[in-house]
C-alpha positions as CSV (number, residue, x, y, z in Angstrom):
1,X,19.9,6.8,-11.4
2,X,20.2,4.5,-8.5
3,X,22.3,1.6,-8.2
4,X,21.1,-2.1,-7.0
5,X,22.9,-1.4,-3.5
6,X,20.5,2.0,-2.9
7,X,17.5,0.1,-3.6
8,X,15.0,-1.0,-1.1
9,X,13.8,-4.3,-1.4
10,X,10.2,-4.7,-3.2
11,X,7.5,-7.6,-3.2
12,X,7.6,-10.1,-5.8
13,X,4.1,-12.3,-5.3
14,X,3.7,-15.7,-6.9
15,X,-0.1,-15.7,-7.3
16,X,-2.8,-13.4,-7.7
17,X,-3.7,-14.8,-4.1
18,X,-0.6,-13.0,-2.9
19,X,-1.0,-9.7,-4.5
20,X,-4.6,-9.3,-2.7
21,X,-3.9,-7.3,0.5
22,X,-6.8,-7.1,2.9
23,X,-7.1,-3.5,5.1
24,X,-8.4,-4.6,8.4
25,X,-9.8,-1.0,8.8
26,X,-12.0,-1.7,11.7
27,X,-12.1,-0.1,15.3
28,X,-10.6,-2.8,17.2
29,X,-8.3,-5.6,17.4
30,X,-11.0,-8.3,18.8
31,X,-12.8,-7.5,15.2
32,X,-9.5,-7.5,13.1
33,X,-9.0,-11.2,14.7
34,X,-12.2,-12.2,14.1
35,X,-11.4,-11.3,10.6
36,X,-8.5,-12.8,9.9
37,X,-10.1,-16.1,11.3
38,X,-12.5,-15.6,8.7
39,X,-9.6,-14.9,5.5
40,X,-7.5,-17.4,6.9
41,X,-6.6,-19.6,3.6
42,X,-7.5,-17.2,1.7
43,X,-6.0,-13.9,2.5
44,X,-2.1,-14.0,3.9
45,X,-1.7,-10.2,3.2
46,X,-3.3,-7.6,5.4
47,X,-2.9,-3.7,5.7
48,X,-2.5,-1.7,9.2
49,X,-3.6,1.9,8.9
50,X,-4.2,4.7,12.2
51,X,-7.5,3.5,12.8
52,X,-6.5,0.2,14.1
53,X,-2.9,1.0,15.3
54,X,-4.3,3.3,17.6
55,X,-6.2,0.7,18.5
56,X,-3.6,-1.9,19.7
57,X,-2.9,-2.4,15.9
58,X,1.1,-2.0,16.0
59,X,1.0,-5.0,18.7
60,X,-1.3,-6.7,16.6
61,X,0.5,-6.2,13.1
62,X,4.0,-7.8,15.2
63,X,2.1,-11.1,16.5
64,X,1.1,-11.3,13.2
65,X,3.7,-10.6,11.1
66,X,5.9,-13.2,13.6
67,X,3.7,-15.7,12.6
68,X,4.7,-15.5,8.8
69,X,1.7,-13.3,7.6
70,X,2.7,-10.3,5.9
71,X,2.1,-6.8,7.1
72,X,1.3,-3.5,4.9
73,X,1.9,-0.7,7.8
74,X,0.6,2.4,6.6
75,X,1.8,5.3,8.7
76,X,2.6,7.2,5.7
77,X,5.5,9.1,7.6
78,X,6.4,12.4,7.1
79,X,8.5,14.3,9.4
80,X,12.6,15.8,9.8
81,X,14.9,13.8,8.3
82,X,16.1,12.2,12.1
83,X,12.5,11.3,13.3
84,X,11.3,9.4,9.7
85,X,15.2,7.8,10.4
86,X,14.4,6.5,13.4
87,X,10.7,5.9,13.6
88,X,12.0,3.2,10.4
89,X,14.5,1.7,12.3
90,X,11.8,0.6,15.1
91,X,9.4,-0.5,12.2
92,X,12.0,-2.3,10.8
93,X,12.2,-4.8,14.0
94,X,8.7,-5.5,13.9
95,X,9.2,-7.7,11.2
96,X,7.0,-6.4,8.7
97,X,6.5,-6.3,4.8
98,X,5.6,-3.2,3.8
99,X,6.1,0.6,5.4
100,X,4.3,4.2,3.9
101,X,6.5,7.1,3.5
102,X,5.0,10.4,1.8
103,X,6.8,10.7,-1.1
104,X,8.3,13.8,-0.4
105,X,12.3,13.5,-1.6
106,X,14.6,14.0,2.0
107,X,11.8,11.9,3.8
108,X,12.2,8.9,1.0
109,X,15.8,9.5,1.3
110,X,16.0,9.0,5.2
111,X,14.0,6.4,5.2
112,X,16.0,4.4,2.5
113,X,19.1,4.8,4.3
114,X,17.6,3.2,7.8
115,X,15.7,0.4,6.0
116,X,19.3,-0.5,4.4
117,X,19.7,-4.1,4.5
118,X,16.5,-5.0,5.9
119,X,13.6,-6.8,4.0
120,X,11.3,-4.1,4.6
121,X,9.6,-2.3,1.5
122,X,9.3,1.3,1.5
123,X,6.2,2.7,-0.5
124,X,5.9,6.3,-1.4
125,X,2.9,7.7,-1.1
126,X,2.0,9.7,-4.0
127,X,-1.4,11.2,-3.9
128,X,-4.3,9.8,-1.7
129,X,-7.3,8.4,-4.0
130,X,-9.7,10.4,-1.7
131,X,-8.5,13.7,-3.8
132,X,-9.3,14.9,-6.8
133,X,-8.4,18.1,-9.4
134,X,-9.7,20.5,-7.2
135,X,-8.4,19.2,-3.7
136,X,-4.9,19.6,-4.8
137,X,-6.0,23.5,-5.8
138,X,-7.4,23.5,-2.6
139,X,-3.9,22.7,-0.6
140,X,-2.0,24.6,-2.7
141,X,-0.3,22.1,-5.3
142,X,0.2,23.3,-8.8
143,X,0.0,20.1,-10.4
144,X,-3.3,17.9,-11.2
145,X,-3.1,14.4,-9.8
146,X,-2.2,12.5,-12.2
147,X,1.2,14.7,-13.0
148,X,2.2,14.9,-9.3
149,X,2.0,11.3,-9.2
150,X,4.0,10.9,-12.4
151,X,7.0,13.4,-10.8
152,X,6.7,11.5,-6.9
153,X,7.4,8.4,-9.0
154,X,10.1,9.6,-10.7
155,X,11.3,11.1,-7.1
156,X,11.1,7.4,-5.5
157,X,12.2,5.7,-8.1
158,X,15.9,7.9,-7.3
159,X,15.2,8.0,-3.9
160,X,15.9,3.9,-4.1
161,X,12.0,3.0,-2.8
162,X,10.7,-0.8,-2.9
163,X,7.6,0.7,-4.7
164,X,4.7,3.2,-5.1
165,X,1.0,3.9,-4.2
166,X,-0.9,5.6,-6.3
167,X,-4.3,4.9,-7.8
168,X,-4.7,2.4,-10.9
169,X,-6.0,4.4,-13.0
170,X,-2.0,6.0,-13.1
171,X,-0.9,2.4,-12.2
172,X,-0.2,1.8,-15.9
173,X,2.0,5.5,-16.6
174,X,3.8,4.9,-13.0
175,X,4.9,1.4,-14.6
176,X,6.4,2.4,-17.6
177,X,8.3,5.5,-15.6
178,X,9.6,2.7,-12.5
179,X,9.8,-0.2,-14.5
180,X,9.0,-3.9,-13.6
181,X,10.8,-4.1,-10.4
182,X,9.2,-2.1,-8.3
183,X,6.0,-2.8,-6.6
184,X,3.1,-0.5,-7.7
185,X,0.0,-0.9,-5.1
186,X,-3.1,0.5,-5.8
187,X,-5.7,1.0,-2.9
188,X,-9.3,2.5,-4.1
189,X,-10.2,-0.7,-5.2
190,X,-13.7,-1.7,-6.1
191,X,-15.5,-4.3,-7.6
192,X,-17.8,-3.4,-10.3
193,X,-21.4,-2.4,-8.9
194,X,-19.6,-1.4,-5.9
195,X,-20.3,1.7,-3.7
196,X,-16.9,3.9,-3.8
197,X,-17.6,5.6,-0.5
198,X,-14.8,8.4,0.1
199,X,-12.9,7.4,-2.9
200,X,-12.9,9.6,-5.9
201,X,-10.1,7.8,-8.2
202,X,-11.5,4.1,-7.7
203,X,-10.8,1.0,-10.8
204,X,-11.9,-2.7,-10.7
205,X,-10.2,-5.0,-9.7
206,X,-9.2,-6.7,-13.0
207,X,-8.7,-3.3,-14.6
208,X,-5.8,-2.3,-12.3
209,X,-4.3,-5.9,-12.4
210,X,-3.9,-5.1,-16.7
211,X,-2.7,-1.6,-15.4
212,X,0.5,-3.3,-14.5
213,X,-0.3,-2.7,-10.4
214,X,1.9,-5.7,-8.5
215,X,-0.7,-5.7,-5.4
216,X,-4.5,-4.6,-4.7
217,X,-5.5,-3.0,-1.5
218,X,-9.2,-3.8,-0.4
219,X,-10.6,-3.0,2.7
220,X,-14.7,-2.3,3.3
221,X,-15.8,-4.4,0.2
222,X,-14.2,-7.3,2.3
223,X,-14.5,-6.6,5.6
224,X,-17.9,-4.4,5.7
225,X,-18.8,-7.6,3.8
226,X,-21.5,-10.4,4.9
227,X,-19.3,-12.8,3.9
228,X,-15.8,-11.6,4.0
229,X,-14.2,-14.6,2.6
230,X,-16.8,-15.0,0.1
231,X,-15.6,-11.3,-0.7
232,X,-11.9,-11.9,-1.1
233,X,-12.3,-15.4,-3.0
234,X,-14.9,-13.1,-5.8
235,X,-12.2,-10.1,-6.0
236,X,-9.5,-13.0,-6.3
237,X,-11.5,-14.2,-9.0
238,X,-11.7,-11.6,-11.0
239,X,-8.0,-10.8,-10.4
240,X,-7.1,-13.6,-12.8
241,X,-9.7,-12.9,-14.8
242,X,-7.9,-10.0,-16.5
């Protein structure tokens, strides 16, 4: 068991405002602006995946983030022990909130040790919603989903990680296994009468809020949205509605 000095820091939101995080998954920074123009008030939590940090995202994601807005990076790192080391210890200066690792045990571990004393929190990545039963025969893992996310939970939760992504349907089993602390985020979000596109392991909103998940990730039902803010404010909504 880890002790309070090995643990990274998690997220503790206020409001159900605060545990919305917004993934400007969009192709360049003029349109990630243009969002957050459009959120601002609404939404002061936003995600930075590949497609926009190879896009100017990383810059972006630091002039944000030194404005007070908080920053979900997800680079989901995996690599040797050295290169996830120091590839955290540059993240770490940008100021961020939040930083992917895969869960995999000397990776978590690695990571951990360069975030020490930082604010940053390190989520392990269990298993992507995008996969189902039969992709993880299809790559060789011997577990279902739902049990590989159980045993990379109980991996993080040694390793000394801030928190966990995994879908919310297993929001609820990863809770009772970390415990109230650390932050469980759920992405595959969709509100109900929703297209779920590439996801295959999607809940509502309000279902993975009484699933015990600390913070939401939504990205196309905002911004592929008419009205983005409109969007956000209805997901919001149902948030406290559970």
């Amino acid at each position: 068991m880890r002790s309070e000095s090995t643990q990274a820091p998690s997220i503790k939101a206020k409001s159900m405002q605060e545990r919305l995080i917004v993934g400007l998954d969009v192709p360049t920074v003029q349109e990630a602006e243009q969002a957050v123009r459009e959120l601002d008030g609404v939404v002061s939590f936003y995600k930075i995946g590949y497609q926009l940090a190879f896009a100017g995202g990383l810059d972006f994601a630091r002039e944000l983030a030194s404005g007070g807005t908080k920053i979900f990076l997800d680079m989901k790192l995996l690599d040797i022990d050295h290169t996830v080391a120091k590839g955290v210890e540059n993240i770490v200066k940008m100021g961020v909130t939040m930083l992917t690792i895969h869960a995999y045990p000397k990776a978590m571990a690695a990571a951990v040790e360069a975030a020490r004393g930082s604010g940053l929190c390190l989520l392990a990545v269990s298993v992507l919603t995008s996969m189902d039963e039969q992709d993880m025969i299809d790559v060789g893992y011997e577990y279902d989903p739902h049990t590989l996310v159980l045993r990379r939970s109980e991996q993080a939760l040694h390793a000394g990680m801030g928190g966990i992504v995994c879908s919310a349907a297993e929001a609820e089993a990863v809770r009772r296994i970390v415990g109230p602390d650390m932050a469980v985020v759920t992405p595959g979000i969709r509100p109900a009468g929703s297209g779920h596109g590439d996801q295959k392991r999607v809940v509502t909103p309000a279902q993975a809020i009484r699933n015990g998940a600390s913070h939401l990730v939504v990205g196309r039902p905002i911004v592929a949205s008419a009205n983005r803010r409109e969007a956000a404010e209805a997901i919001i909504a149902e948030m406290r509605s559970a």
